[in-house]
N, C-alpha and C positions, 0 to 999 in steps of 0.2 A: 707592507706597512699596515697599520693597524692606527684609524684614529681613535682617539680616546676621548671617551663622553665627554670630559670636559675640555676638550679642542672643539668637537661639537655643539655643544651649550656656549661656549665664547664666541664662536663663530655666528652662531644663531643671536645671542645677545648681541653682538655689535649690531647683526643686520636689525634688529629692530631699533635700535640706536638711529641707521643711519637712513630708514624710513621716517622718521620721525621728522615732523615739520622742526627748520634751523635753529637754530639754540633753543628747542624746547627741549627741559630735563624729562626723562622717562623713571617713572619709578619703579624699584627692582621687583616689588610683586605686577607691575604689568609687565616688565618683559616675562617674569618667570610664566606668569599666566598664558601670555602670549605666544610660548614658544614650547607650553609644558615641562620646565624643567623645576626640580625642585631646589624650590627658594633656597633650603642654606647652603646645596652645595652651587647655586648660583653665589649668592653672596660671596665667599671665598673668590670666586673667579672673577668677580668685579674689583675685589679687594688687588689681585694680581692685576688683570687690565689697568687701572690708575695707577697701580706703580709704576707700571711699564711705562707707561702717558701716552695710554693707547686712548682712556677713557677720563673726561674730568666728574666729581663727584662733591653733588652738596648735600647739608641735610636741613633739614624742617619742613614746613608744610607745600615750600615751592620748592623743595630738592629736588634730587633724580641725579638720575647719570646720562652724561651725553659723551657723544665723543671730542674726544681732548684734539683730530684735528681731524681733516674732511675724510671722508671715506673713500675717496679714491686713494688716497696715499698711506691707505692701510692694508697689507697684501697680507693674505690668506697664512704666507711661510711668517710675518708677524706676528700672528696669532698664538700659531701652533709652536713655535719658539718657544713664546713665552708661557704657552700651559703646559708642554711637554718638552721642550729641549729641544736641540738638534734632531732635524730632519729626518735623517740617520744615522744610523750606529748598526755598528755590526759589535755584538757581544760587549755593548757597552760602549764601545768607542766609535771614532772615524774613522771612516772605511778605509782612506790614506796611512791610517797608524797600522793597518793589518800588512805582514808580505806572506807568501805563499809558494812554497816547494813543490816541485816535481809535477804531476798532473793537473797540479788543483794552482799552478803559479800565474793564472789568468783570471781567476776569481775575485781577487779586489778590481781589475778591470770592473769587472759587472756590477761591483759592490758602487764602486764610483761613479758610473752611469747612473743606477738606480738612483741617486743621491743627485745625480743632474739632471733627471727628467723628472724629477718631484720638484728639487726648482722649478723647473721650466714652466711646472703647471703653477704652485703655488706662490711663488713670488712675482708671476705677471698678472696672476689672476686677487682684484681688489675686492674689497666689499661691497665697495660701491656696484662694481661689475654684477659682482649676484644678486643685491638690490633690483638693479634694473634687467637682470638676465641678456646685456650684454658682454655676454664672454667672451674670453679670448679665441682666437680661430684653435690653438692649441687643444685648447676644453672642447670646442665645436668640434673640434676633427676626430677627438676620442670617442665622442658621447655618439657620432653619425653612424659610428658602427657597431652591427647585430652584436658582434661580439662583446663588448666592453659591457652589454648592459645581461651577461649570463657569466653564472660562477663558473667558476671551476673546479669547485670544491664538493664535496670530494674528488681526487682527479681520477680522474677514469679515460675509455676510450678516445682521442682527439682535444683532448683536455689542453 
């Protein structure tokens, strides 16, 4: 899986959203400043967030954007949803739409898994959570080990 800059910059804009003292609006050049993204391809992604009514949005000199409802009841697979689609896809689709012949008849197995332990992380884990860097044991169990924080890439020996 591959996130994309703008799941990234959503993610980051909400968490400064849901830092932000309660009902105070934030406006879109402090998050973008704040989180170094640029501004217009922020705006665009604010634009999707209130549709979604992830984010509520006013304008004039006390506007800004806050979030449309608390941060904990906004989970990470919300996000990414809605700036990228489905979770996963294999060739476009759901891993469930795919079957498979002869050697390879176990591979949407796997394709489906993948697709339920990215759940497991991103729809338990809120913003609120990364906010306050209480994350789920799930996130904690990954991140405690040497491995998860070295690539693999390119793969090579033990890879």
């Amino acid at each position: 899986m591959q996130i994309s800059a703008k799941a990234d910059y959503a993610l980051r804009a909400l968490c400064v959203l849901a830092a932000a003292p309660q009902q105070c609006a934030v406006k879109a050049d402090d998050i973008a400043s704040a989180q170094d993204i640029p501004r217009t391809f922020l705006d665009g992604i604010l634009v999707q967030l209130r549709r979604a009514g992830l984010i509520e949005s006013r304008r004039g000199p006390e506007g800004g954007h806050r979030l449309a409802r608390p941060a904990y009841a906004i989970s990470m697979a919300d996000v990414i949803r809605v700036t990228d689609g489905p979770l996963a896809l294999v060739r476009g689709q759901r891993p469930e739409s795919h079957a498979y012949d002869g050697p390879a008849r176990h591979l949407q197995d796997v394709w489906v898994a993948v697709r339920a332990s990215l759940r497991e992380i991103l729809e338990l884990t809120t913003v609120a959570q990364v906010v306050d860097g209480a994350l789920p044991e799930a996130v904690r169990a990954y991140t405690s080990q040497d491995r998860s924080w070295r690539s693999v890439w390119p793969p090579g020996p033990g890879a």
